[in-house]
KEFI-738024 format. One record per residue (C-alpha): x, y, z; residue number from 1. Coordinates in Angstrom, 1 decimal. Layout:
<sites>
site east:X; north:Y; up:Z; resi:NUM;
...
</sites>
This chain:
<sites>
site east:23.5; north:-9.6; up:-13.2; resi:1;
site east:24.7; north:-11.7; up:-10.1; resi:2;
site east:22.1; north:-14.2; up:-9.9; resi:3;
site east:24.4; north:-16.9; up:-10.7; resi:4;
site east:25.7; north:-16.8; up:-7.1; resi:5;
site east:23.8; north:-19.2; up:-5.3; resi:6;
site east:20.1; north:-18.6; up:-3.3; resi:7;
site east:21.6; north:-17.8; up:0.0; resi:8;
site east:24.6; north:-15.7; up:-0.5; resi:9;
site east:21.8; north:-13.7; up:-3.2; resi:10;
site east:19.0; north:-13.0; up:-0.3; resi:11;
site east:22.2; north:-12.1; up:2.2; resi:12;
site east:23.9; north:-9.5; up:0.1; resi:13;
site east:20.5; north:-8.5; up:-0.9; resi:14;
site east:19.5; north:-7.9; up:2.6; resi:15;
site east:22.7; north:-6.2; up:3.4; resi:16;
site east:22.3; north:-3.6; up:0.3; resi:17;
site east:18.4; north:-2.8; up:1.4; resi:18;
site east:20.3; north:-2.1; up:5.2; resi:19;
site east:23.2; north:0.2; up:3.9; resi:20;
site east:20.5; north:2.2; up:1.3; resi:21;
site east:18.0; north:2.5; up:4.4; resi:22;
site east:21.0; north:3.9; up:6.8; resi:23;
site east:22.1; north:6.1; up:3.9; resi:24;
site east:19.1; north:7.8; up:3.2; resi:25;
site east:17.8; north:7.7; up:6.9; resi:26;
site east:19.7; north:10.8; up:8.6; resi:27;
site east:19.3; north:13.3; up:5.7; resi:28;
site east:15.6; north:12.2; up:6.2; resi:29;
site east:15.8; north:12.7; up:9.9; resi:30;
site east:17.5; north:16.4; up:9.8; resi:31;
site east:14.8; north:17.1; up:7.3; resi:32;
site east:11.9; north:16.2; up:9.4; resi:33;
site east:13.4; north:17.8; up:12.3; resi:34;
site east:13.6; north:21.2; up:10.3; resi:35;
site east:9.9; north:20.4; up:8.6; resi:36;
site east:8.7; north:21.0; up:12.4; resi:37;
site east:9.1; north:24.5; up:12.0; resi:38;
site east:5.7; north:26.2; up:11.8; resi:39;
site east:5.7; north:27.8; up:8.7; resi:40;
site east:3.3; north:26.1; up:5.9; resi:41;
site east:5.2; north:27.2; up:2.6; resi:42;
site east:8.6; north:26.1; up:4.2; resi:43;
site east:6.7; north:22.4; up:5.5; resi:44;
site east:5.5; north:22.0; up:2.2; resi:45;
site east:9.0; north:22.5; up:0.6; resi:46;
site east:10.5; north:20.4; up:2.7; resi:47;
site east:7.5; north:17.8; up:2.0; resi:48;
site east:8.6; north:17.5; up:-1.8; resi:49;
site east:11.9; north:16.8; up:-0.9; resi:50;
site east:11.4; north:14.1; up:1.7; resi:51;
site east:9.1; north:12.5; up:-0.9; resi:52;
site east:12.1; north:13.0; up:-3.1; resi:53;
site east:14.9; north:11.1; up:-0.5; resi:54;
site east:12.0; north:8.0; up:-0.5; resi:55;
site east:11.8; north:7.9; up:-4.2; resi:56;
site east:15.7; north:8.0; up:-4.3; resi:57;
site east:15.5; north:5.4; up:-1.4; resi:58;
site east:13.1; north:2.6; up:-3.6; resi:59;
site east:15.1; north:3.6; up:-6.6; resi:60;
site east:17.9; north:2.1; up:-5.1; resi:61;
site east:16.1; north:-0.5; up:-3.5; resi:62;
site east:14.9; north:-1.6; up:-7.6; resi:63;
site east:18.0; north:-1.3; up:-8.5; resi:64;
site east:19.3; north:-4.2; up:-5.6; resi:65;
site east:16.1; north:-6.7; up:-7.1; resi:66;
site east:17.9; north:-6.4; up:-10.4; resi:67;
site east:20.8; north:-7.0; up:-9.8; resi:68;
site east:20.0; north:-10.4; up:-7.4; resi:69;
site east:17.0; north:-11.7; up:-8.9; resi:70;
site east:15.5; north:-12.5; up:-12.5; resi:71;
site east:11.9; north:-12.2; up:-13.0; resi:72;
site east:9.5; north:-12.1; up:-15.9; resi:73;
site east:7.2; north:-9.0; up:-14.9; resi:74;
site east:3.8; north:-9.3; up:-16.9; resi:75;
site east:1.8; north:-6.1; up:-15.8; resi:76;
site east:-1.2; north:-4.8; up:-17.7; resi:77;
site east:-2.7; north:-1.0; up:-17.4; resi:78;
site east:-0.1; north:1.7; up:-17.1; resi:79;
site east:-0.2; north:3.3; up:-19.3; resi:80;
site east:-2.7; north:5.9; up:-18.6; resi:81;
site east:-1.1; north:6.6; up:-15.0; resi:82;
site east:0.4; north:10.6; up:-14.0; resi:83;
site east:2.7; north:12.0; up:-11.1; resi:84;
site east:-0.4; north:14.8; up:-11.0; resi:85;
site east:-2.9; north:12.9; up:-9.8; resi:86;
site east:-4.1; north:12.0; up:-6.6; resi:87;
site east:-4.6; north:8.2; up:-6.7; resi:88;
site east:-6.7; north:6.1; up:-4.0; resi:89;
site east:-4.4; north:2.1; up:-4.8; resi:90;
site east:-6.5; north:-0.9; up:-3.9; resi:91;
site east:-4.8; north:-4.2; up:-3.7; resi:92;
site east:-5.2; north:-7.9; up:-2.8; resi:93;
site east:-2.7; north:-8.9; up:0.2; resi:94;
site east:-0.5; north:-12.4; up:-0.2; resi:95;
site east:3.0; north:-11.5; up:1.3; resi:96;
site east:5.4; north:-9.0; up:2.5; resi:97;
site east:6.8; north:-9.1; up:-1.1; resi:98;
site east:3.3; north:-7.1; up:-2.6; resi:99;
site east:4.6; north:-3.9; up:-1.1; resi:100;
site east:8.4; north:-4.2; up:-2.9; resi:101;
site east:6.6; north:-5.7; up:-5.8; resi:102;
site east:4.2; north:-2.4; up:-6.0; resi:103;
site east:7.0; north:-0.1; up:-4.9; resi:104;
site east:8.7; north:-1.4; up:-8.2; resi:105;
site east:6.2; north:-1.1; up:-10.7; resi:106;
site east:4.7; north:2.3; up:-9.3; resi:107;
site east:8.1; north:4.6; up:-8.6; resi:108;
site east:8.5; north:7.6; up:-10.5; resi:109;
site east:5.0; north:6.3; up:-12.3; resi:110;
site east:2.6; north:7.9; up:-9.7; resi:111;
site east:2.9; north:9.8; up:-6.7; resi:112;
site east:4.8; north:8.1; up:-3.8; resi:113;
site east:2.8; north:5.1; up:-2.2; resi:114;
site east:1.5; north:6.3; up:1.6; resi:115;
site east:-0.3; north:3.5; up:3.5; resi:116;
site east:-2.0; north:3.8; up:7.0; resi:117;
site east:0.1; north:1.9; up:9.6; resi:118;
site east:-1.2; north:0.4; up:13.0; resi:119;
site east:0.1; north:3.0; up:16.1; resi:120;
site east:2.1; north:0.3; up:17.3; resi:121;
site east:4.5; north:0.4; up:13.7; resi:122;
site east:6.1; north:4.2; up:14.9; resi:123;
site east:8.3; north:2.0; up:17.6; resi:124;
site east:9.8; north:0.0; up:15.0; resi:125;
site east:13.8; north:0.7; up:14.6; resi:126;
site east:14.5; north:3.0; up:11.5; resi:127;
site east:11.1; north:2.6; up:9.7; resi:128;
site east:9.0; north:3.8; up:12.5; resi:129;
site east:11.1; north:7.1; up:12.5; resi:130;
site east:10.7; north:7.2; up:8.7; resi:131;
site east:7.5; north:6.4; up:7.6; resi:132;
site east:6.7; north:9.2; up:10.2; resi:133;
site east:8.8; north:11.7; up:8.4; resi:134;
site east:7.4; north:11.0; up:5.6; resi:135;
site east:4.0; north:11.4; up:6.9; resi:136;
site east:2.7; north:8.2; up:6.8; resi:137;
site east:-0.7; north:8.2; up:9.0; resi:138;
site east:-0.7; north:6.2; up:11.9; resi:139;
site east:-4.1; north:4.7; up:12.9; resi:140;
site east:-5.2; north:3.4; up:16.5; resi:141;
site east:-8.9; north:1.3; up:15.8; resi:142;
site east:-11.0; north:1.0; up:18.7; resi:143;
site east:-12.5; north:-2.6; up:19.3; resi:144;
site east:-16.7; north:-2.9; up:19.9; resi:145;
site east:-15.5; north:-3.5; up:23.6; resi:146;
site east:-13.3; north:-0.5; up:24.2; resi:147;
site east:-16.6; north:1.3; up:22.2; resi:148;
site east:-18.9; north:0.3; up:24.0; resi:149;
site east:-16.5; north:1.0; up:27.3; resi:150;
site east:-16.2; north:4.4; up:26.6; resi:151;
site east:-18.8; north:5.5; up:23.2; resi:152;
site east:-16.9; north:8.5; up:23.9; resi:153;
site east:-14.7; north:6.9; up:21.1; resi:154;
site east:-17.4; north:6.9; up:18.3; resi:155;
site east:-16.1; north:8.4; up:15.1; resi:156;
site east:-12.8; north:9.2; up:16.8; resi:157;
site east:-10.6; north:7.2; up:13.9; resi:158;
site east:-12.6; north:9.0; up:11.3; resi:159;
site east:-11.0; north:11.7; up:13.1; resi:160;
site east:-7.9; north:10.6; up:13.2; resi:161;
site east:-7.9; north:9.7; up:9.3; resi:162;
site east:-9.4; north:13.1; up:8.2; resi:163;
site east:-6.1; north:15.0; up:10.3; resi:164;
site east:-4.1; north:12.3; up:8.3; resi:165;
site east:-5.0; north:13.5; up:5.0; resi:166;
site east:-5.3; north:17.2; up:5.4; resi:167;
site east:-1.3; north:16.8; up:5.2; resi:168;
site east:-2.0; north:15.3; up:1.6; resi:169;
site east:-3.9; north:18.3; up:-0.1; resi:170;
site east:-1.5; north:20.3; up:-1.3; resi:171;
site east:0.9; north:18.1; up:-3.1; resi:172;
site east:-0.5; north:14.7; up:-5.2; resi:173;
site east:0.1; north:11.1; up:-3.2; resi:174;
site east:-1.1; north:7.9; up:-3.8; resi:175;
site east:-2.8; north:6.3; up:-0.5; resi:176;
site east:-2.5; north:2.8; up:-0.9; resi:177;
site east:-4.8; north:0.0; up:1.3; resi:178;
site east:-4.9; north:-3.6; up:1.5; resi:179;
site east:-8.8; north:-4.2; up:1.7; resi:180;
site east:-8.8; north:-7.2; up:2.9; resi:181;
site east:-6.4; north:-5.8; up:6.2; resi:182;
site east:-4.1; north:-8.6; up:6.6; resi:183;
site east:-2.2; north:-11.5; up:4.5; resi:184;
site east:-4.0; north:-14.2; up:2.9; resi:185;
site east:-3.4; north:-17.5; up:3.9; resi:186;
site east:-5.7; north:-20.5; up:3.6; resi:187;
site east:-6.4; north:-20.6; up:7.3; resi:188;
site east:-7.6; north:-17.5; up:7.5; resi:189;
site east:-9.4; north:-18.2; up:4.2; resi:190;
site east:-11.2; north:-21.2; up:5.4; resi:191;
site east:-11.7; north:-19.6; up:9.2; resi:192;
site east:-13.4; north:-16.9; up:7.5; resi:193;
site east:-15.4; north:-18.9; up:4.9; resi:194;
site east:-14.8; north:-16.5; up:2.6; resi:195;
site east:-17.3; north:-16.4; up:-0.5; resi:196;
site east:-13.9; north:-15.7; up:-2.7; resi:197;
site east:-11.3; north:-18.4; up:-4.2; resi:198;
site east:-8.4; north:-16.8; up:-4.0; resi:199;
site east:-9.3; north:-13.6; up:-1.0; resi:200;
site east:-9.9; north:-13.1; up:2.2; resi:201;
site east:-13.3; north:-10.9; up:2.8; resi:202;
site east:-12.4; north:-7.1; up:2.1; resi:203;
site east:-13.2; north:-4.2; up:5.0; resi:204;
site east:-14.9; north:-2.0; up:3.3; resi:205;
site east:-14.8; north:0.9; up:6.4; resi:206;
site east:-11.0; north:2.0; up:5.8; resi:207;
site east:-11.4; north:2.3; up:2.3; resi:208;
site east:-15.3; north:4.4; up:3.1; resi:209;
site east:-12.9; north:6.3; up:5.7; resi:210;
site east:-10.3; north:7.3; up:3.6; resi:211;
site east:-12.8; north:8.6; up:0.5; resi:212;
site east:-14.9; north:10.5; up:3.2; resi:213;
site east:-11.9; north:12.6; up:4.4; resi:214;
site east:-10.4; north:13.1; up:1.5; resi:215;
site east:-13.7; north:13.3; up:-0.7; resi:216;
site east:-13.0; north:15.0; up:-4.1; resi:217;
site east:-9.2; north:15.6; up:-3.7; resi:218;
site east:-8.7; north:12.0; up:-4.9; resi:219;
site east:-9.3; north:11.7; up:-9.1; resi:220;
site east:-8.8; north:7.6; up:-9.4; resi:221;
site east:-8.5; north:4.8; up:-7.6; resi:222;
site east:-6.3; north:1.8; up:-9.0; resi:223;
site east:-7.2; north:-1.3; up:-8.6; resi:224;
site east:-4.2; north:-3.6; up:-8.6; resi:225;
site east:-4.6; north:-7.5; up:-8.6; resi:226;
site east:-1.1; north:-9.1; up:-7.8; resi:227;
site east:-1.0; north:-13.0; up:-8.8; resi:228;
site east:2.4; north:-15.0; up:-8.2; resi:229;
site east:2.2; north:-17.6; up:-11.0; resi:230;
site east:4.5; north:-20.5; up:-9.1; resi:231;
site east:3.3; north:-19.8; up:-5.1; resi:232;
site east:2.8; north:-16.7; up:-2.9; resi:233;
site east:6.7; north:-15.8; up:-2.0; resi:234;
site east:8.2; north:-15.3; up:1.3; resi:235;
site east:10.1; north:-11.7; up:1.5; resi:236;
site east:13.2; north:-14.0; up:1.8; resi:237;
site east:12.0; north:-15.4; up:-1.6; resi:238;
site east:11.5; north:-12.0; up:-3.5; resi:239;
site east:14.9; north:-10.6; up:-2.9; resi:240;
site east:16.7; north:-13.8; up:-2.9; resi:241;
site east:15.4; north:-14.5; up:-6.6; resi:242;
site east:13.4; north:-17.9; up:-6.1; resi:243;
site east:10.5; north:-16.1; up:-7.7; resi:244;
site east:10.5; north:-16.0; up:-11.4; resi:245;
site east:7.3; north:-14.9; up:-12.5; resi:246;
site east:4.9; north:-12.0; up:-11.2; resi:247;
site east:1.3; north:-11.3; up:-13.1; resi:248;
site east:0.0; north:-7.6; up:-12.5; resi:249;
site east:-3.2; north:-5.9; up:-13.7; resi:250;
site east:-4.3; north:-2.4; up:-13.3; resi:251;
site east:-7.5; north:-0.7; up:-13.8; resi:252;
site east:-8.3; north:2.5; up:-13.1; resi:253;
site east:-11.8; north:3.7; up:-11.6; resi:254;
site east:-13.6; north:7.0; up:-11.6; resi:255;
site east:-14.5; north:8.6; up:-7.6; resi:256;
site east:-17.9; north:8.9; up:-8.2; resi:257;
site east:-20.2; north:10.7; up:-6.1; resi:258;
site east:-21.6; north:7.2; up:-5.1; resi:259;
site east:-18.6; north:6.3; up:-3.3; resi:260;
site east:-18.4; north:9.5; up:-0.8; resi:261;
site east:-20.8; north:9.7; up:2.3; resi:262;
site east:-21.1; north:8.9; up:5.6; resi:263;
site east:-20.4; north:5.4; up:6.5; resi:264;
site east:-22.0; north:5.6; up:9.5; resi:265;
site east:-25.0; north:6.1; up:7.6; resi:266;
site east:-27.0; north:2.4; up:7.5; resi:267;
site east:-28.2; north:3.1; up:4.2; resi:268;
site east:-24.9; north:4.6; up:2.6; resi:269;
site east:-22.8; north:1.8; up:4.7; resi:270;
site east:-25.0; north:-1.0; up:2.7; resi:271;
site east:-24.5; north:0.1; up:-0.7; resi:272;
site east:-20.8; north:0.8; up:-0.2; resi:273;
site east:-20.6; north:-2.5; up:0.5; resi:274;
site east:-22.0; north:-3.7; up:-1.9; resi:275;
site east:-19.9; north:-1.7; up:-4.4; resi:276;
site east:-16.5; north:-3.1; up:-2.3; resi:277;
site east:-18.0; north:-6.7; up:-2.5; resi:278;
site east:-18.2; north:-6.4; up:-6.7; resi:279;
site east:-15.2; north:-5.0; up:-7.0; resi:280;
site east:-13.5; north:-7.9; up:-5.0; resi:281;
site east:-15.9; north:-10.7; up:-6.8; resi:282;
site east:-13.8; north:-8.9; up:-10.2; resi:283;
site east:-10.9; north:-9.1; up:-8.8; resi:284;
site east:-11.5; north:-12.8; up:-7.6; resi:285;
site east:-12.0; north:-13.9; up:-11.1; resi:286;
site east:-8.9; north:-11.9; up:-12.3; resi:287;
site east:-6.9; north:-14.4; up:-10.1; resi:288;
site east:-8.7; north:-17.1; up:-11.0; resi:289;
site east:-8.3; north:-15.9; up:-15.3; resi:290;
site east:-4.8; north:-15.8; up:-14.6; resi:291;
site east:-4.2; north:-18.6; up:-12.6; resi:292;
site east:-6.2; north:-20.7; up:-15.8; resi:293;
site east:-3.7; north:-18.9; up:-18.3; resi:294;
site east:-0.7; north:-19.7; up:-16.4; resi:295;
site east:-1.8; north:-23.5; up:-16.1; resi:296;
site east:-2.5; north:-24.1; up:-20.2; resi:297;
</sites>
């Protein structure tokens, strides 16, 4: 609707409309947490629904902001078989800080809202940090091999932590999304890492293993979502600003089977996870490579 005001003044008004919806929605969703820290489990569940409600309201608006400054051709494949009533495991490849807007767009009010595990260090951000912990977002701390082997007191203690993370997720359905391959691709990290894909950096396997094991058969389905951005991989700035024009999505959607749940500390178990992670991303590989063919002819 505005995108014939020009790039700049688009990504600034943009930016300034994501602020004021944040700010808006960020002390209803403060008093709430504050009131959820009352002991009582029926009344913290209530008040779950509705904080899950205020985010939903909070993306919605969010969407509505990308229409309004940008104009892109959305080509998505496999939604049509998705429910607010499961309890959905998300797998996606990793490119930019745009893949989370872009999957917040396609997947509100579609599925259950998108939780993700954040590093310990993201609860100090301003705002957000505040936020994604009232909204229950786990918080991880990984332990290197050095601090391990400093202290093998530590063994098993962020299988730990994840398992406390999702018992808050059992009563009402969530999507727990993870971005296997744990950071952004870019070709130096491609190259540094050698990796045997095209177009993806090697996937960790042990978050994913960590997150099935704790939550075992509460989760139905996992989705796996391959993002491909026809013209280049976008800056945030990009996204909201409207340089990108094009965005390719496809989404499959896998069974849990019993092979996927064990102990990953188990050599054996470990192995053929692995195995299992490292198909699915070869798939995924030639997806992006599929579309990248179909966008070039």
């Amino acid at each position: 609707m505005l995108y014939f005001l020009p790039k700049p003044v688009r990504g600034a008004l943009a930016l300034l409309l994501y602020a004021l919806n944040t700010l808006f929605w960020f002390l209803p969703l403060m008093l709430l947490a504050v009131l959820k820290l009352l002991p009582v489990k029926r009344w913290q569940a209530w008040l779950t629904y509705l904080l899950d409600a205020i985010a939903v309201a909070w993306i919605s608006m969010n969407n509505v902001t990308t229409r309004l400054f940008t104009r892109i051709h959305w080509q998505v494949e496999g939604m049509d078989a998705l429910s607010r009533k499961d309890w959905y495991l998300l797998l996606a490849n990793h490119q930019s800080w745009a893949d989370i807007l872009v999957l917040q767009n396609l997947f509100n009010r579609r599925i259950p809202f998108l939780k993700f595990f954040l590093k310990k260090e993201l609860l100090y951000v301003p705002f957000m940090g505040l936020a994604w912990w009232a909204l229950d977002f786990p918080f991880m701390k990984r332990y290197s091999k050095a601090e391990l082997a400093k202290k093998p007191e530590l063994q098993g203690k962020d299988i730990e932590t994840t398992r406390k993370a999702c018992a808050k997720f059992r009563f009402k359905p969530v999507t727990v999304m993870n971005f296997v391959e744990g950071t952004r691709f870019t070709q130096m990290k491609h190259d540094k890492q050698q990796s045997p894909y095209q177009h993806l950096l090697k996937p960790k396997a042990g978050g994913v293993a960590f997150v099935l094991g704790a939550m075992g058969h509460q989760l139905h389905k996992i989705l796996d979502v391959t993002i491909h951005y026809p013209e280049r991989i976008p800056t945030f700035w990009d996204y909201i600003s409207g340089a990108v024009h094009a965005i390719n999505v496809k989404v499959r959607v896998l069974p849990i089977t019993d092979q996927l749940l064990g102990d990953y500390q188990d050599p054996t178990f470990r192995a053929s996870f692995q195995q299992w992670v490292n198909e699915l991303w070869q798939y995924k590989d030639q997806q992006l490579q599929q579309m990248a063919a179909e966008q070039e002819s």
